[in-house]
MIMARBA-541928 format. One line per field, with one value per residue (C-alpha): residue in one letter; z, x, y. Coordinates in steps of 0.25 Angstrom, whole numbers, plus 5000, padded with zeros to 4 digits. Layout:
<rs>
bamar	[a_...]
zz	[Z_...]
xx	[X_...]
yy	[Y_...]
</rs>
This chain:
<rs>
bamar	[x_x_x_x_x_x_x_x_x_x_x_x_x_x_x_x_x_x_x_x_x_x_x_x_x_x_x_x_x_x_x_x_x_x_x_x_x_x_x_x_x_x_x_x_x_x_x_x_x_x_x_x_x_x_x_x_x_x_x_x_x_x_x_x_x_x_x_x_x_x_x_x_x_x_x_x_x_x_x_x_x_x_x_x_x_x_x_x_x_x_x_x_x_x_x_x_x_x_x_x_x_x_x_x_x_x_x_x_x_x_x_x_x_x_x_x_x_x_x_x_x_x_x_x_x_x_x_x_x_x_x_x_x_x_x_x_x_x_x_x_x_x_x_x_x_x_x_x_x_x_x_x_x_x_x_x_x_x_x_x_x_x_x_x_x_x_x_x_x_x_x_x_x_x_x_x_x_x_x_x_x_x_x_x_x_x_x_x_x_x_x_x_x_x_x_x_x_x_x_x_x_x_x_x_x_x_x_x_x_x_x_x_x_x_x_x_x_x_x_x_x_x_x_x_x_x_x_x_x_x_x_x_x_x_x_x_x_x_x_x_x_x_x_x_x_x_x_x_x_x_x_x_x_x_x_x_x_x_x_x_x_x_x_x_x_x_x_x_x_x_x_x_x_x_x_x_x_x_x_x_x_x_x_x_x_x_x_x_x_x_x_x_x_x_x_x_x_x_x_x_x_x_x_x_x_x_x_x_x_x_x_x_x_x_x_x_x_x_x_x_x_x_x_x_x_x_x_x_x_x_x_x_x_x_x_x_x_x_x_x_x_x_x_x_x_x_x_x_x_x_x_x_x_x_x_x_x_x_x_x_x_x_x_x_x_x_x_x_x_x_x_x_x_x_x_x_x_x_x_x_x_x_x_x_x_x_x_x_x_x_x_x_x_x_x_x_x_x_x_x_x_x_x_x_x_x_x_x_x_x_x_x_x_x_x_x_x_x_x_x_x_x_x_x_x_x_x_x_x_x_x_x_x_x_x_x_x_x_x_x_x_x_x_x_x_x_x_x_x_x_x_x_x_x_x_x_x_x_x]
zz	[4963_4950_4941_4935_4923_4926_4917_4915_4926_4920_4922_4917_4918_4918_4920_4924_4932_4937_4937_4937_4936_4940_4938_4943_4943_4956_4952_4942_4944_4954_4950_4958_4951_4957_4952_4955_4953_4957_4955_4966_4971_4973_4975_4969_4971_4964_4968_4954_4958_4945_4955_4943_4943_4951_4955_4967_4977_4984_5000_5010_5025_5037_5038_5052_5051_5061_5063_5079_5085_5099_5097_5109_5101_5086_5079_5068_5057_5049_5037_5022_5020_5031_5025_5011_5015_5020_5010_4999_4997_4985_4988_4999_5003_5014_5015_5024_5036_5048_5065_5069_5080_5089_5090_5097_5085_5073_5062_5059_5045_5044_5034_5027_5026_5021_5020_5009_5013_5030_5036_5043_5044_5043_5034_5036_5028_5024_5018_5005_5003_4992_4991_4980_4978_4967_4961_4959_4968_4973_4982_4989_5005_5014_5027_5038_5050_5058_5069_5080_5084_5088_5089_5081_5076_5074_5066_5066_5069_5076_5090_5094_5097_5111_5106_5096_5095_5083_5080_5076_5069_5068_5058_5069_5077_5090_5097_5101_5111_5123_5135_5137_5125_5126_5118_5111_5105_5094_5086_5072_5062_5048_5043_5044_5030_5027_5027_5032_5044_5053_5065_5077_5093_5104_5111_5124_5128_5135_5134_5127_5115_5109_5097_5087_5084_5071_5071_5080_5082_5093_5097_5103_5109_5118_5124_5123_5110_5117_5125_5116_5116_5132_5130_5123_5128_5123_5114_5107_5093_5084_5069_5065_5052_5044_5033_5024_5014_5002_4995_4988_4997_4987_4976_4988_4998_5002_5005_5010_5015_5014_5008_5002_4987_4978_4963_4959_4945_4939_4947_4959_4970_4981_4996_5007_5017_5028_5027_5029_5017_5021_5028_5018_5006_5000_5007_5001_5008_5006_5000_4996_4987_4980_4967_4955_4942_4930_4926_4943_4944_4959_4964_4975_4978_4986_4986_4994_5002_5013_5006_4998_4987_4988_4993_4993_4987_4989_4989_4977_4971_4975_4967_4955_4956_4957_4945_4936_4940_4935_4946_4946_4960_4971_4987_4995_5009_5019_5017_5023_5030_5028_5013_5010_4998_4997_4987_4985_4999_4999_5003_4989_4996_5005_5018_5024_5037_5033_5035_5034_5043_5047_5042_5044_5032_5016_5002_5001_4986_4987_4979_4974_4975_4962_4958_4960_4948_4953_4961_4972_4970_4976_4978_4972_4978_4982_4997_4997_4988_4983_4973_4960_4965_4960_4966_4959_4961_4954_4954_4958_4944_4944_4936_4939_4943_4932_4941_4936_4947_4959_4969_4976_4989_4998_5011_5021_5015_4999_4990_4977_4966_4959_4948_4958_4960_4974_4980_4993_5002_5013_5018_5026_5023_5016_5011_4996_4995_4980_4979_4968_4969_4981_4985_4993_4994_5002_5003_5014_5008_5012_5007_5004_5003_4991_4980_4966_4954_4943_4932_4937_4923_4925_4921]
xx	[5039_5032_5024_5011_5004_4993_4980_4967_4957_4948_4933_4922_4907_4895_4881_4883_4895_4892_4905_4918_4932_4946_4959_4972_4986_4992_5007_5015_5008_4995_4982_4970_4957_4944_4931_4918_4904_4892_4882_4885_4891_4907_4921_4933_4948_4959_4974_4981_4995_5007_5017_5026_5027_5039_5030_5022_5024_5013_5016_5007_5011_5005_4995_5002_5016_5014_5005_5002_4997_4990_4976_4977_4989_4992_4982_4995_4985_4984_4974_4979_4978_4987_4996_4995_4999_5011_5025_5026_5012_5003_4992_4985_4976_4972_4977_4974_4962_4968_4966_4954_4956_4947_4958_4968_4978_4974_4986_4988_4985_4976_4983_4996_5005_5019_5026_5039_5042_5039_5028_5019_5006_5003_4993_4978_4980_4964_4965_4972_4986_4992_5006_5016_5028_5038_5035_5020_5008_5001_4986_4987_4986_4996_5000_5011_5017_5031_5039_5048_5057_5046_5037_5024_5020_5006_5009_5015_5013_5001_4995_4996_4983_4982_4991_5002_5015_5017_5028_5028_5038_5043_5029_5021_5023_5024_5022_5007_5001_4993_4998_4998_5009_5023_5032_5047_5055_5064_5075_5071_5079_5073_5060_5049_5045_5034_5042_5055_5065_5073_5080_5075_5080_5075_5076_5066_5054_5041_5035_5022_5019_5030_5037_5042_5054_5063_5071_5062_5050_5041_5035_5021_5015_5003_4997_5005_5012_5019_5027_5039_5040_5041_5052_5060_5073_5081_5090_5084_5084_5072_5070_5057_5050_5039_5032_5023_5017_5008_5017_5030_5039_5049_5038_5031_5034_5021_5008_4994_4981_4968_4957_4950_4954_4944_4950_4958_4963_4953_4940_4934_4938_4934_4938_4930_4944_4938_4929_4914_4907_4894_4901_4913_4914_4900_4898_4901_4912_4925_4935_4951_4957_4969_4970_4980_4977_4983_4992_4998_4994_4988_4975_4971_4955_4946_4932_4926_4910_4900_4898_4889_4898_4903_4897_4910_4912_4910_4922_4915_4913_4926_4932_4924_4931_4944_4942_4937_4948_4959_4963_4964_4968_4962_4960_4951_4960_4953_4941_4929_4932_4948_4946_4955_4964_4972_4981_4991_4985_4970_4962_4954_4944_4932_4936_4921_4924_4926_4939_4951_4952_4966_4969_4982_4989_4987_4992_5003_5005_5020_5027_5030_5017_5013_5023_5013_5010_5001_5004_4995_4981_4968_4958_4943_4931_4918_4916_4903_4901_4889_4887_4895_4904_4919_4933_4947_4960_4964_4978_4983_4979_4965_4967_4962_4971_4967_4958_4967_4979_4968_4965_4951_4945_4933_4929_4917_4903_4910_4915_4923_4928_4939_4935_4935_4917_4911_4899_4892_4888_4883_4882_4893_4909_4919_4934_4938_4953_4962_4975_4984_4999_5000_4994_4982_4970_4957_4945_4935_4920_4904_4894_4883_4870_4872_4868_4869_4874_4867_4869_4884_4890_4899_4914]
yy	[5052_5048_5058_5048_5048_5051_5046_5052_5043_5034_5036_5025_5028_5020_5022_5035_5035_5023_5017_5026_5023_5031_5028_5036_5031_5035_5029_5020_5007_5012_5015_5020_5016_5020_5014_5018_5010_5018_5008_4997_5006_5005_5012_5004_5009_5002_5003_4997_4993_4990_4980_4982_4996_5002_5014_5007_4995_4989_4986_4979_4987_4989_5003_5006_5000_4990_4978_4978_4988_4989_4992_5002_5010_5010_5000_4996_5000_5014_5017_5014_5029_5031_5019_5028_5039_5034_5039_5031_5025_5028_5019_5008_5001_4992_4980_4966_4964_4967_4963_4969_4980_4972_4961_4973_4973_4978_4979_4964_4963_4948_4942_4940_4954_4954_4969_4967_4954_4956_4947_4956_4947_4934_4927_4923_4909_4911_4924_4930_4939_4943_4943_4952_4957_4958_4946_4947_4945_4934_4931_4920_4915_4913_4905_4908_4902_4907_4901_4909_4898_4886_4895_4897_4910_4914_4927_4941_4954_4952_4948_4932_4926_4918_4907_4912_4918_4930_4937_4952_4959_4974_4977_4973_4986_4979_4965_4963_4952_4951_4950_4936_4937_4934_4944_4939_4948_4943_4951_4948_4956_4950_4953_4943_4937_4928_4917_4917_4914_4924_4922_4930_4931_4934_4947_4949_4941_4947_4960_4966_4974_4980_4985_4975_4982_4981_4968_4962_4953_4950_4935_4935_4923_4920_4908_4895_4897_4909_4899_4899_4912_4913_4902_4911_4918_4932_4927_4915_4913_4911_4908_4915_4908_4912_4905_4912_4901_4905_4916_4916_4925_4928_4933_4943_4952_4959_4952_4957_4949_4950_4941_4935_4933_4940_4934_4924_4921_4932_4928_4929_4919_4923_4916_4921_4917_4917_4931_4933_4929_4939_4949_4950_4943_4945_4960_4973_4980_4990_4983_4980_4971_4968_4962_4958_4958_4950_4961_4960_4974_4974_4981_4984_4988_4996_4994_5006_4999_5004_5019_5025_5025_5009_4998_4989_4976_4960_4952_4945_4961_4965_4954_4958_4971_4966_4958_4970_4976_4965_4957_4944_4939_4947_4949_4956_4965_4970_4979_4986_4997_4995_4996_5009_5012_5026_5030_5045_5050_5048_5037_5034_5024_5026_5017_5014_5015_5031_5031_5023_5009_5007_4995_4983_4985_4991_4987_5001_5005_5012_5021_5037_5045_5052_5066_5078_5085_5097_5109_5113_5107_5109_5101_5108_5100_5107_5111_5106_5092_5084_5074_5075_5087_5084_5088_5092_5093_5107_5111_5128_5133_5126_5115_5100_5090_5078_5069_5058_5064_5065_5054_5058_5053_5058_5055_5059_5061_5065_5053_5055_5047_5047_5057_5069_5066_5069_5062_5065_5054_5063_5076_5079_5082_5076_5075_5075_5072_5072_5068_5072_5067_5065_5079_5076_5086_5088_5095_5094_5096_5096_5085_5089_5078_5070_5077_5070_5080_5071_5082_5083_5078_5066_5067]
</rs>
């Protein structure tokens, strides 16, 4: 456990309070930055990553610990606050779009995923990943193909289309196909990289969905390229090979996917890859990113949209953001109603579909949660809240904690900033949450019909 220095946060004003700014440390090497702009208006959460420091590691993983799920059971994907609150983590986001439900199985990340040197997804040639690891990080795009024997695979951890042989390894939960598909069962006792050769043998052919269990990995096939599979016999022999090209697997070990780019050397440089123009590229909507900026610092951004309080951003103003904030290489992940980034307990984002989407797989900032500092606390917000009403964190004897040591977040008809301010967006009820080492509080409250407190003098 680590006891923080904590600094006084940071509050610009303009035109009055027009824009405001907090930023609070929340370990050696991450910094939670929230800016508010009441003019267009928008919400922007900032996750500041040091990769040098040896207090945080940042992880891409699974939400729900397996890729394939049956959409009749599991659906292989959890929320990133459920993925936050797991031992360990300070911090998340979301990461990669995913399957959509519709298609039956909805925990296959779309693009490239690689978990500490394990190939759990393969790449979308057309759309962006970013790679790091000890040496560095590095944006870029990628390409794949994998061979079981003489035969061709199409990908892994995920269903095969009507004409394709995958293989799923232990991540994948279990083996997943229709049922027309053959099923192989292979002992496989390495790890699958992203590019590589391991030696595999056959154990039992036929079945359904099952398990993939440790030291094992599952072929399915459908349609004529399943053939080979129904060649094969318990006790074969096959050299599985996988080639990754477009990173260098000896400076990285983690990649996520997303897309498309947003800046490059500095500037904006945008690639639709493949995505809407109208719908999203020009269009205001929720949103995450990762960037890097020039001193390799990492950031990752969430831009709160479809609220009263934050319309969202372009891909064209979302790159702008980015900029201001430093970066100088830059990708869009998934967004809309996915967007979501918690940190020390709480969600510190709006998600817009009301509450959190599960999602595939998040960007997991890992490492010893802050040393509390306060005894018993209590959180002081009143019962019934209108416009300009503010909450604390006081400790037994009555004294505040500093605002610079509280995380807030609000949900139902109250919003908050990061100042401790409440505003009503509706009659109705709401929940104001605090967190304070670790030590999360909460108080349900009454809305009442917004009611500005003009003559309320600003902090």
């Amino acid at each position: 456990m680590r006891r923080l220095a904590f600094l006084p946060f940071l509050l610009l004003a303009a035109g009055a309070r027009a824009q405001l700014v907090w930023e609070k440390p929340l370990a050696p090497g991450l910094t939670y930055r929230e800016e508010v702009d009441r003019v267009v208006p928008r919400v922007i959460h900032v996750l500041r990553i040091t990769p040098a420091s040896p207090a945080v590691r940042l992880t891409i993983e699974p939400t729900g610990g397996a890729i394939n799920e049956a959409a009749s059971g599991p659906t292989g994907r959890t929320t990133v606050g459920q993925a936050a609150s797991r031992s360990g983590t300070l911090a998340a986001t979301n990461g990669d779009f995913f399957v959509d439900v519709a298609k039956g199985w909805t925990g296959h990340p779309l693009g490239l995923m690689v978990r500490d040197g394990e190939l759990v997804a393969t790449p979308n040639p057309r759309r962006s990943a970013l790679a790091w690891g000890p040496e560095g990080v590095a944006f870029g795009k990628a390409e794949w193909k994998g061979t079981a024997g003489s035969i061709a695979l199409g990908g892994v951890n995920r269903a095969p289309g009507a004409n394709e042989v995958v293989l799923d390894t232990p991540i994948a939960g279990q083996a997943i196909g229709s049922a027309d598909a053959t099923f192989v069962t292979l002992r496989l006792g390495e790890t699958l990289a992203p590019t590589g050769k391991a030696t595999a043998t056959v154990r039992s052919i036929g079945g359904r969905n099952r398990p993939v269990e440790k030291g094992t990995a599952v072929l399915v096939g459908r349609g004529a390229k399943a053939e080979g599979l129904r060649a094969l016999r318990k006790g074969d022999t096959l050299t599985v090979t996988t080639q990754t090209t477009g990173f260098d697997w000896n400076k990285y070990d983690r990649v996520v996917s997303g897309g498309p780019m947003l800046v490059q050397d500095g500037e904006t440089a945008i690639d639709d890859e493949g995505f809407p123009a109208d719908s999203f590229v020009k269009a205001r909507h929720p949103r995450t990113a990762i960037g890097r900026t020039a001193q390799g610092d990492l950031l990752l951004v969430a831009v709160d949209g479809r609220s009263p309080v934050s319309v969202g951003a372009s891909l064209a103003e979302l790159a702008s953001i980015l900029r201001r904030l430093g970066c100088v290489e830059a990708m869009n992940l998934d967004g809309g109603g996915s967007t979501t980034l918690a940190a020390l307990g709480l969600t510190l984002n709006r998600p817009s579909d009301g509450k959190e989407r599960p999602v595939a797989n998040a960007l997991v900032v890992r490492g010893d949660s802050p040393s509390p500092v306060f005894g018993p606390l209590k959180l002081v917000v009143p019962a019934t809240v209108r416009d300009g009403d503010d909450a604390r964190v006081v400790d037994a004897q009555g004294h505040p904690v500093p605002n610079a040591r509280v995380l807030w977040s609000a949900t139902g008809a109250v919003w908050m900033d990061q100042g401790g301010r409440l505003s009503a967006l509706a009659s109705g009820t709401g929940v104001v949450r605090a967190a304070v080492d670790g030590q999360v509080l909460v108080a349900k409250v009454t809305v009442s019909a917004k009611l500005p407190r003009a003559s309320k003098k600003s902090e």
